[in-house]
TORDREN-940202 format. One record per residue (C-alpha): residue number from 1; x, y, z; residue in one letter. Coordinates in steps of 0.05 Angstrom, whole numbers. Layout:
% residues N
+-----+--------+--------+--------+------+
! seq !      x !      y !      z ! type !
+-----+--------+--------+--------+------+
! NUM !      X !      Y !      Z !    A !
...
+-----+--------+--------+--------+------+
% end
This chain:
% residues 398
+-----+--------+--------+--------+------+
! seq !      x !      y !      z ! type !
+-----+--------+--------+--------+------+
!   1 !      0 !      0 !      0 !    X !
!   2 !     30 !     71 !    -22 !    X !
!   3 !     53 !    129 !     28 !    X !
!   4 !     -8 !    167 !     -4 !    X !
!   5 !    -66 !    114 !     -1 !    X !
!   6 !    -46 !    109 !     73 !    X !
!   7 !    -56 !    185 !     79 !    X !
!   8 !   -117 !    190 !     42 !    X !
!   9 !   -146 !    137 !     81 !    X !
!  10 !   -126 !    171 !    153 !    X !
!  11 !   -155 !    238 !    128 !    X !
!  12 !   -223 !    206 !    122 !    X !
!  13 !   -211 !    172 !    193 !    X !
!  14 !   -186 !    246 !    209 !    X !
!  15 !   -251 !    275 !    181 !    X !
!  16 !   -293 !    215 !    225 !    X !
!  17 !   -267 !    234 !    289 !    X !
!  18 !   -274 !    309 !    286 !    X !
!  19 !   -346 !    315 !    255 !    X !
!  20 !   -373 !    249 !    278 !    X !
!  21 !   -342 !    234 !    339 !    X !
!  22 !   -339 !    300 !    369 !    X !
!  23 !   -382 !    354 !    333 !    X !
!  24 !   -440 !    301 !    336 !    X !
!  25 !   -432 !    247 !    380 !    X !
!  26 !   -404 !    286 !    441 !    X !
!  27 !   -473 !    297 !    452 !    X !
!  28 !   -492 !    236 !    476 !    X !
!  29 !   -455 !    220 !    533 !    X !
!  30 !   -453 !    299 !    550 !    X !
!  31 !   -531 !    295 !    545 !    X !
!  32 !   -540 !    270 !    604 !    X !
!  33 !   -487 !    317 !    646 !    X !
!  34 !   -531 !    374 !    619 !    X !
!  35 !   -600 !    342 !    638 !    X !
!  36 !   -570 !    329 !    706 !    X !
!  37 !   -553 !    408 !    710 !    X !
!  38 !   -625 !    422 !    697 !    X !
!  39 !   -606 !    446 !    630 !    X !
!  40 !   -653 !    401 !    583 !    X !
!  41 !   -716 !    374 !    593 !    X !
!  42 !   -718 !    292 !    558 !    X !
!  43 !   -765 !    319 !    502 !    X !
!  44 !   -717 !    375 !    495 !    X !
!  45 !   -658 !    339 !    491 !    X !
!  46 !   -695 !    300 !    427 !    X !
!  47 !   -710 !    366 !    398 !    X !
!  48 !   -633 !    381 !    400 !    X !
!  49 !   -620 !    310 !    369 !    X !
!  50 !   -673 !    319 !    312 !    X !
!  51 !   -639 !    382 !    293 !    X !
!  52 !   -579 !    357 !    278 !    X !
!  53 !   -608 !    301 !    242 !    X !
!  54 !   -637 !    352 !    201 !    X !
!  55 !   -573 !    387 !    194 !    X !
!  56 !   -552 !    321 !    171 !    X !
!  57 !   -601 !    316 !    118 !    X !
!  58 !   -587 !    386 !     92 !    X !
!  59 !   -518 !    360 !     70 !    X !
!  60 !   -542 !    299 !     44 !    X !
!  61 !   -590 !    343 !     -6 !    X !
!  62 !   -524 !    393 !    -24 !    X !
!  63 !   -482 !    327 !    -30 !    X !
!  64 !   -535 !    283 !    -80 !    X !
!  65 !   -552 !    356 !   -120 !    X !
!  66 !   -473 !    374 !   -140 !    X !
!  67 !   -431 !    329 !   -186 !    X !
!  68 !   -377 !    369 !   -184 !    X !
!  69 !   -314 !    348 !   -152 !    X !
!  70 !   -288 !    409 !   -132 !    X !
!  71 !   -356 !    434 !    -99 !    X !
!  72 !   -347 !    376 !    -56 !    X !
!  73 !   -284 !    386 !    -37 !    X !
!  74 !   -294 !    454 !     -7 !    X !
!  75 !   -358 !    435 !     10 !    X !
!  76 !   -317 !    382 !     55 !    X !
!  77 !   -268 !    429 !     81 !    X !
!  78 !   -319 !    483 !    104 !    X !
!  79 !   -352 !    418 !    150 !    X !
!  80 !   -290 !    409 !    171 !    X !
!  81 !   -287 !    483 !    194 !    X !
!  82 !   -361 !    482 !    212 !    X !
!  83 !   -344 !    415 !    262 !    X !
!  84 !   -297 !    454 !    307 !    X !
!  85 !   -333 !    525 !    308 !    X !
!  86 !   -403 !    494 !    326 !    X !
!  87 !   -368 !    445 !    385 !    X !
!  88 !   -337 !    501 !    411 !    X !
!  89 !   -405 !    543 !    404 !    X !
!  90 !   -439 !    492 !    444 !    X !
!  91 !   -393 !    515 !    508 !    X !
!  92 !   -412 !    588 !    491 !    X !
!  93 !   -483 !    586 !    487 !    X !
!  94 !   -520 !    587 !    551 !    X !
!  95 !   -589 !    564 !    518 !    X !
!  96 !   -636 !    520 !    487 !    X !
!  97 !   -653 !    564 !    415 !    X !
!  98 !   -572 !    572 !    404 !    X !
!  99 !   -558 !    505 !    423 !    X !
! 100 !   -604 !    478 !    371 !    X !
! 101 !   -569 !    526 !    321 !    X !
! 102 !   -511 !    496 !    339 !    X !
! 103 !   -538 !    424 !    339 !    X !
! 104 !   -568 !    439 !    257 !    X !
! 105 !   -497 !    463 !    238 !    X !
! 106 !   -465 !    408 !    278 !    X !
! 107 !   -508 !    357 !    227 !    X !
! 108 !   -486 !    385 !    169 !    X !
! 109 !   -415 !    385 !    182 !    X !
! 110 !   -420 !    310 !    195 !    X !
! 111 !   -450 !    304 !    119 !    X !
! 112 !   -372 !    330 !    100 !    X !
! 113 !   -340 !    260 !    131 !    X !
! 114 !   -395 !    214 !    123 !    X !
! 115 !   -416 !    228 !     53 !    X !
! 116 !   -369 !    283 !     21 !    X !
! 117 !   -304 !    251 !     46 !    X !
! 118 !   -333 !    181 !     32 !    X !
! 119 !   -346 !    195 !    -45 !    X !
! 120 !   -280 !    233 !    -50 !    X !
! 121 !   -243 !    181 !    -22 !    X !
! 122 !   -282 !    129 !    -63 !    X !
! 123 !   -268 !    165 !   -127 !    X !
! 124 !   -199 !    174 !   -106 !    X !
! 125 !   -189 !     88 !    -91 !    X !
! 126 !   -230 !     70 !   -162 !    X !
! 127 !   -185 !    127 !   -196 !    X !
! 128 !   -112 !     95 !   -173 !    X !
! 129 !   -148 !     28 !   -184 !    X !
! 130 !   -158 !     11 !   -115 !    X !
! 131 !   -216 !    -43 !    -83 !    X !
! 132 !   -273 !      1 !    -74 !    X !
! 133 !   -284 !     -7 !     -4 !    X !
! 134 !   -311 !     37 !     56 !    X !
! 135 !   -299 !     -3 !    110 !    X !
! 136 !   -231 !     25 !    135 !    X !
! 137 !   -251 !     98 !    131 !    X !
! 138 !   -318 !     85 !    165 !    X !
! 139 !   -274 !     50 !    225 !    X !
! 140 !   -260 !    128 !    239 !    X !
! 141 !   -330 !    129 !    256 !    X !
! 142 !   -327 !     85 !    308 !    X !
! 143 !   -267 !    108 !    325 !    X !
! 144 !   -297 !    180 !    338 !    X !
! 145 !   -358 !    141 !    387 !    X !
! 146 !   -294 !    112 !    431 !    X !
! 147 !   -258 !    188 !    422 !    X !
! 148 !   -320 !    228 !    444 !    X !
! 149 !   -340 !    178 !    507 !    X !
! 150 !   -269 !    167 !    534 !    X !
! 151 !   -258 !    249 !    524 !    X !
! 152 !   -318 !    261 !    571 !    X !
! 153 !   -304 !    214 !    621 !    X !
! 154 !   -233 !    240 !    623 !    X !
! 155 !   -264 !    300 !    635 !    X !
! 156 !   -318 !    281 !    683 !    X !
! 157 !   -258 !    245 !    730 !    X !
! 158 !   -231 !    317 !    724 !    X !
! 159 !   -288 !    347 !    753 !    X !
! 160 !   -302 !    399 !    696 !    X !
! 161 !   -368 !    431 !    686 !    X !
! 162 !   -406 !    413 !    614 !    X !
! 163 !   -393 !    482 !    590 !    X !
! 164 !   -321 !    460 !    602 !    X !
! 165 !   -320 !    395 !    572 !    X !
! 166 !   -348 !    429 !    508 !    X !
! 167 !   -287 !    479 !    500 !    X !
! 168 !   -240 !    418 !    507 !    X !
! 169 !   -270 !    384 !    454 !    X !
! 170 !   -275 !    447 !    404 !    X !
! 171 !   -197 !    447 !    416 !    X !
! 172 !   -189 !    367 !    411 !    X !
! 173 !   -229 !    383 !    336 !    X !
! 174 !   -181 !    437 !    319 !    X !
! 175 !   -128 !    389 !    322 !    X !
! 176 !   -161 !    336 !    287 !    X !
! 177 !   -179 !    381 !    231 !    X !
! 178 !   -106 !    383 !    214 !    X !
! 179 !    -97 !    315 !    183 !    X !
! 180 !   -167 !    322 !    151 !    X !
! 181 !   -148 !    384 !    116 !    X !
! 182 !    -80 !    366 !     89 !    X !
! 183 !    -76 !    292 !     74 !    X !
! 184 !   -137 !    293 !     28 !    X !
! 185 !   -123 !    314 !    -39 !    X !
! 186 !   -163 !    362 !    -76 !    X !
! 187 !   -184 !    326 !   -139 !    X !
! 188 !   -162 !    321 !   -210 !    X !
! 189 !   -170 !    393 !   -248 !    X !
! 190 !   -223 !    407 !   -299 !    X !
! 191 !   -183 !    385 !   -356 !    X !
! 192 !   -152 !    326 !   -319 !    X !
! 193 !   -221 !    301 !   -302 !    X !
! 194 !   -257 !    320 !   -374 !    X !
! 195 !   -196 !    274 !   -407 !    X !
! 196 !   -215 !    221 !   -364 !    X !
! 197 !   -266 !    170 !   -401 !    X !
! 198 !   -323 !    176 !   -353 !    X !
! 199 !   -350 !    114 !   -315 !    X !
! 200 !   -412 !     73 !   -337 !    X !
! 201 !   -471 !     99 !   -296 !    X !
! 202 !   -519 !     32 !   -289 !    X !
! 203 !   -582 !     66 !   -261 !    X !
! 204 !   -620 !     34 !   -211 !    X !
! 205 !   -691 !      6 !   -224 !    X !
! 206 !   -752 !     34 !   -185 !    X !
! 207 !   -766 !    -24 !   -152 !    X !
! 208 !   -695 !    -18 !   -125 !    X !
! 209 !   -705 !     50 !    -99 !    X !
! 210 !   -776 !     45 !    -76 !    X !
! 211 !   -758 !    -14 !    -30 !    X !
! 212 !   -694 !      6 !    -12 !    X !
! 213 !   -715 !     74 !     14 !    X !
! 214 !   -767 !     43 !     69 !    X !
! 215 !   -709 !     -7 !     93 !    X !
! 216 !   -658 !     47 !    101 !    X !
! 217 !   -704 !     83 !    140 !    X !
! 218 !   -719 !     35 !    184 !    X !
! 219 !   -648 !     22 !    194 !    X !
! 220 !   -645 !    101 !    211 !    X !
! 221 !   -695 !     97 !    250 !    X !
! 222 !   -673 !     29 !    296 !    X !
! 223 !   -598 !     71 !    298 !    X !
! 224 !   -605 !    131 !    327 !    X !
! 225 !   -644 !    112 !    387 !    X !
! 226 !   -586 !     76 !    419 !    X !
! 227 !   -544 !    130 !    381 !    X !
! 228 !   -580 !    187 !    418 !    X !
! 229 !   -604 !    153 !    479 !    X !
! 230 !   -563 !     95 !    505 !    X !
! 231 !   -516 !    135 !    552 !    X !
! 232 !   -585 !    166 !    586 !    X !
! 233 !   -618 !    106 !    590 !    X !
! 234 !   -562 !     63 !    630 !    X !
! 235 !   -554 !    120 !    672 !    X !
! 236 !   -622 !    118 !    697 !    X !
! 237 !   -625 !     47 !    719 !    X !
! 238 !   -588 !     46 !    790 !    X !
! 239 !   -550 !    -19 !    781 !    X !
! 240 !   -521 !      7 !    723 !    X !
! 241 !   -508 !     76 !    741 !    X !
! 242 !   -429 !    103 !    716 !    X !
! 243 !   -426 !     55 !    663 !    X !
! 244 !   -464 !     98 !    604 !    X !
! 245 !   -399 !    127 !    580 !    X !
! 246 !   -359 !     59 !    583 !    X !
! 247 !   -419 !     27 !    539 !    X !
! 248 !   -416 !     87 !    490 !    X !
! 249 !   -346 !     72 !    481 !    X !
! 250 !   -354 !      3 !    479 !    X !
! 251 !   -403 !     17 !    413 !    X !
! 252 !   -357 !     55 !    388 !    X !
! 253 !   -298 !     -4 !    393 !    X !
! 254 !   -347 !    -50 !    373 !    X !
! 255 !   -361 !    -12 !    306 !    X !
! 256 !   -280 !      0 !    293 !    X !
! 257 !   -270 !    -65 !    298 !    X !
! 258 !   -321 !   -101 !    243 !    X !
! 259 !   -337 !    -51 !    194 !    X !
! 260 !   -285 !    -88 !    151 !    X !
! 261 !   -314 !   -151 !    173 !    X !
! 262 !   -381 !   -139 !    138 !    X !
! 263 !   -335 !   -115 !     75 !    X !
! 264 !   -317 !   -191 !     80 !    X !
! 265 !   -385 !   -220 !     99 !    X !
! 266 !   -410 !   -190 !     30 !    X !
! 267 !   -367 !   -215 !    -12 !    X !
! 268 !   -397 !   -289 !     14 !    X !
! 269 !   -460 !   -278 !     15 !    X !
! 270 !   -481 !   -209 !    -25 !    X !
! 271 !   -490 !   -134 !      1 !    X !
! 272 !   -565 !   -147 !      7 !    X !
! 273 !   -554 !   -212 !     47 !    X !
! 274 !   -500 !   -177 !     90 !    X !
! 275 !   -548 !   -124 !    106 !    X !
! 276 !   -603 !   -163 !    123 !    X !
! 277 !   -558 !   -196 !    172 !    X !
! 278 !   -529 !   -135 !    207 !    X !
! 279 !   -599 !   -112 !    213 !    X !
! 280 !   -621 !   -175 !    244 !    X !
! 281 !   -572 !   -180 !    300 !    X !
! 282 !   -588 !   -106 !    310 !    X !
! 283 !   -649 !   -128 !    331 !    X !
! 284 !   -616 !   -167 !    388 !    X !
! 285 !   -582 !   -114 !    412 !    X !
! 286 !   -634 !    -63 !    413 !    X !
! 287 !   -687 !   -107 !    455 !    X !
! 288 !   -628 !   -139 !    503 !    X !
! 289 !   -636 !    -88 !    553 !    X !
! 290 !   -708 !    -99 !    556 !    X !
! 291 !   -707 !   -172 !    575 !    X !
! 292 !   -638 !   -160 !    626 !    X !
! 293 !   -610 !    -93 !    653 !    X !
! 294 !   -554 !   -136 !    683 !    X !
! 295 !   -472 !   -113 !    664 !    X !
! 296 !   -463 !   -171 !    633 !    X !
! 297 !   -535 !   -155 !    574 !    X !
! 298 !   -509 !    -90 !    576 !    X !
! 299 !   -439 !    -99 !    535 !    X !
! 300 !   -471 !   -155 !    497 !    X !
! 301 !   -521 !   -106 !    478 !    X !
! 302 !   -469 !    -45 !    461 !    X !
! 303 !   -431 !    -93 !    425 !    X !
! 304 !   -482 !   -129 !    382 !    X !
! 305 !   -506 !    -46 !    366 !    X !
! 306 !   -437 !    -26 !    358 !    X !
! 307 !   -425 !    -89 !    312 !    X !
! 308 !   -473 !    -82 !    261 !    X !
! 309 !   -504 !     -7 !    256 !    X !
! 310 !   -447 !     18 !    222 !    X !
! 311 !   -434 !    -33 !    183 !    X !
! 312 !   -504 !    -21 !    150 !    X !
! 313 !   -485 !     48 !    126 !    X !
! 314 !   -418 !     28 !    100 !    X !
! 315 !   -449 !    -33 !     64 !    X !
! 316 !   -507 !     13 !     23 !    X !
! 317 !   -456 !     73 !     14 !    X !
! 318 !   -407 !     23 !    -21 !    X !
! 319 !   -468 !     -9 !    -62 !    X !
! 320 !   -477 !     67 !    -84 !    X !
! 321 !   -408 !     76 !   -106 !    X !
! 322 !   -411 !     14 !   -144 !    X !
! 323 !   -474 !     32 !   -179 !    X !
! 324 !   -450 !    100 !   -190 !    X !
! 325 !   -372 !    103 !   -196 !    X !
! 326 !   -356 !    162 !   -222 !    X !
! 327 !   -407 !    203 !   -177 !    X !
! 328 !   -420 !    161 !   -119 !    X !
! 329 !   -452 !    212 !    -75 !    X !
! 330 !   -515 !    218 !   -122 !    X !
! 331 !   -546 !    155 !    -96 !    X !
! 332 !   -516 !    164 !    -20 !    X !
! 333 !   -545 !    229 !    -18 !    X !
! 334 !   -619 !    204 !    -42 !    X !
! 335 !   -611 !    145 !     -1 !    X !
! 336 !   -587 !    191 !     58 !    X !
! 337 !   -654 !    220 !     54 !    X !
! 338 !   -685 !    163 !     74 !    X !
! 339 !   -638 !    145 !    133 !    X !
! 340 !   -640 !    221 !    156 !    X !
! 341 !   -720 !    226 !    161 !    X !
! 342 !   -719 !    167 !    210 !    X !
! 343 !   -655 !    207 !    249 !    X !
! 344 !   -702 !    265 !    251 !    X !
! 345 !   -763 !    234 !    275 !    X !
! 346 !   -745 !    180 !    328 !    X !
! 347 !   -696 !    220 !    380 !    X !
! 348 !   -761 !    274 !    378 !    X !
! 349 !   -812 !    224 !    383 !    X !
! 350 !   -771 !    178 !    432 !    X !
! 351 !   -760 !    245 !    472 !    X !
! 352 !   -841 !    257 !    478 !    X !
! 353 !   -845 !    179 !    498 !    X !
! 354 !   -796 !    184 !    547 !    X !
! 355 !   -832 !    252 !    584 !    X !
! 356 !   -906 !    214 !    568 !    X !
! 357 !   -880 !    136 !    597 !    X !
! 358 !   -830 !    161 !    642 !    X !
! 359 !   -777 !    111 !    607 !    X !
! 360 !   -740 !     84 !    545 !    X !
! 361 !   -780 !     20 !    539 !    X !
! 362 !   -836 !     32 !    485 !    X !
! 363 !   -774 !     74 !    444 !    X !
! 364 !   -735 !     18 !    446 !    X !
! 365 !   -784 !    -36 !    419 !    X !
! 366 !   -806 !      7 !    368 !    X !
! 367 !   -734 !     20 !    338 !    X !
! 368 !   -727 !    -58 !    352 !    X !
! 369 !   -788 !    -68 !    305 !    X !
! 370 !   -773 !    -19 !    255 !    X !
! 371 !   -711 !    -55 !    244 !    X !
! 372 !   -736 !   -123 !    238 !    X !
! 373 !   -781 !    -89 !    189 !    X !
! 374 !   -731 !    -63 !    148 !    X !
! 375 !   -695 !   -133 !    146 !    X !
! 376 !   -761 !   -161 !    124 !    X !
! 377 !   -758 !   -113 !     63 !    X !
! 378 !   -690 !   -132 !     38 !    X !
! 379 !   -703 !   -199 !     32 !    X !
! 380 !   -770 !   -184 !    -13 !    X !
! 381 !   -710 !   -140 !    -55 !    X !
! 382 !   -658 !   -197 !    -53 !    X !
! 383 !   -714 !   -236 !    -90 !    X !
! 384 !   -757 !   -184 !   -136 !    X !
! 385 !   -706 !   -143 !   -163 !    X !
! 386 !   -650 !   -150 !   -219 !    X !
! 387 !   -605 !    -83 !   -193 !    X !
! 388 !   -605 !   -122 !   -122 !    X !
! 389 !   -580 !   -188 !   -151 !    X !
! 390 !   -530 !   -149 !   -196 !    X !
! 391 !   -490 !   -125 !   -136 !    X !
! 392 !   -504 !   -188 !    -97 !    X !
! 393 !   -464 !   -219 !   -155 !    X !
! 394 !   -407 !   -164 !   -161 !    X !
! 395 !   -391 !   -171 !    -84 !    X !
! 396 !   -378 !   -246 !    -91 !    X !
! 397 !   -338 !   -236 !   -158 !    X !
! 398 !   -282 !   -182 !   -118 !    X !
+-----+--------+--------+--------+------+
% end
């Protein structure tokens, strides 16, 4: 492997840990430090989630709607910029309405690692003929979970204040944005890129989108529950009580650690069949903690979640870049869509069930069943649809 593939692939690892692991997931295990201050109410503290779900969103809508390479890539580098300016906003505001500004922005810096810096890295691997695979730059992702839950309880040992913890981790961001920034290349020029021959664009058949759209949803949808939540909801059961940062990291680990794995898994048994099965064991570790709130359920449940959610999104990102090479973030975005309107609608809705119940329970069997419905779906796709079976076959061919 060349100096430079190693440095492309860190940037996007780079890029994961600042926009993902601190511009968006700090909030979890900090969500709870704040409602303990009196700061946020539960529904509120969905509000804030939603928003930057929708922030999210936004960037998946500028990413699908530009094909341009160099629009991306500033596009990517002012997330980058946006990552570190909205953590460190967080410490700075002192209330709800300019934390949820902050929250929006937060979202659509994360679109610059998890979509922008995916497609320009993918571009860049199928460009120096490289094996089209996600799986090593979404580890960053994970990576960033570990990075934002060890960070606060470093910080909580220390006894600092959340306003504190969120000006340590607006510095921590400006130092990861370093790597990000310079060990990406910008892409090809204009005329470099027109001389290219351009890539084959195989367009995807309606029943492809029109079932793939509900599962991805649903796999939204079953994600950021735990995503959101799970920090808050160990913390509230008394025999678990310290151990919602150690389980957020544990996630995080868990993700790191077998995103390549389902890179592997699909080439055996198809992306749609690998998919399915992520979203399966999901299942299992989204209902654990109903059946057991013992230790022992509880990493078996942050690992099988950790395990398997992001290797969902790195499985249908790569099936867009394969079905889309030379622009891979046209399908990501529209698929994005999908995923983002469940990450917008279940941390609100899961916040008013929370305030109505007076705990996590219903939330967490109706992500559990949304998921299970979404598995459902893809195997009615494995079977009905030629664009599905295409892939299926590709994956087991490389």
């Amino acid at each position: 492997m060349s100096l430079q593939r190693y440095k492309v692939l860190l940037a996007g690892i780079f890029s994961q840990l600042l926009c993902v692991g601190v511009a968006r997931f700090a909030y979890t295990p900090l969500l709870p430090v704040m409602q303990g201050g009196g700061l946020l109410s539960d529904a509120e503290g969905g509000w804030l989630a939603a928003l930057n779900y929708a922030g999210y969103m936004l960037g998946a809508v500028l990413a699908a709607s530009t094909g341009s390479l160099v629009l991306k890539d500033r596009l990517y580098r002012v997330g980058l910029l946006l990552a570190v300016v909205t953590t460190l906003g967080m410490a700075l505001a002192d209330n709800v309405a300019l934390w949820a500004v902050c929250r929006f922005l937060a979202g659509l810096s994360s679109s610059a690692s998890m979509l922008l810096a995916s497609g320009l890295i993918l571009h860049w691997l199928i460009a120096h003929g490289r094996r089209s695979e996600l799986g090593i730059h979404f580890a960053g992702l994970g990576l960033g979970i570990v990075l934002a839950a060890l960070a606060v309880e470093l910080l909580l040992a220390l006894s600092i204040d959340w306003r504190g913890q969120w000006l340590w981790l607006g510095i921590l961001g400006a130092v990861l944005a370093i790597p990000a920034w310079r060990w990406l290349p910008p892409p090809a020029s204009r005329a470099a890129s027109a001389s290219r021959k351009p890539a084959t664009i195989r367009p995807v058949s309606a029943i492809f989108l029109c079932l793939m759209m509900p599962a991805y949803f649903c796999a939204g949808y079953g994600y950021v529950v735990n995503a959101t939540f799970l920090v808050a909801i160990v913390e509230r059961e008394p025999s678990l009580s310290g151990a919602g940062n150690w389980a957020f990291a544990l996630v995080g680990l868990s993700a790191a650690l077998t995103v390549v794995m389902w890179d592997f898994i699909a080439r055996h048994v198809g992306y749609l069949g690998a998919l399915g099965l992520a979203m399966t064991v999901q299942v299992v570790g989204i209902w654990l903690p109903l059946f057991s709130t013992s230790l022992p359920a509880l990493w078996l449940s942050a690992a099988l979640y950790g395990g398997t959610f992001l290797g969902c999104v790195c499985l249908v990102l790569t099936m867009a870049g394969r079905l889309y090479p030379d622009n891979p973030a046209r399908l990501m975005g529209q698929l994005t869509l999908a995923y983002g309107a469940a990450q917008i609608i279940a941390p609100a809705l899961t916040g008013v069930l929370v305030e109505t119940t007076g705990d996590y329970r219903l939330g967490l069997w109706l992500a559990g069943a949304l998921v299970g419905l979404g598995a459902l779906i893809l195997m009615v796709l494995k079977r009905l649809d030629r664009t599905a079976q295409r892939l299926d076959a590709e994956a087991r061919a490389s």
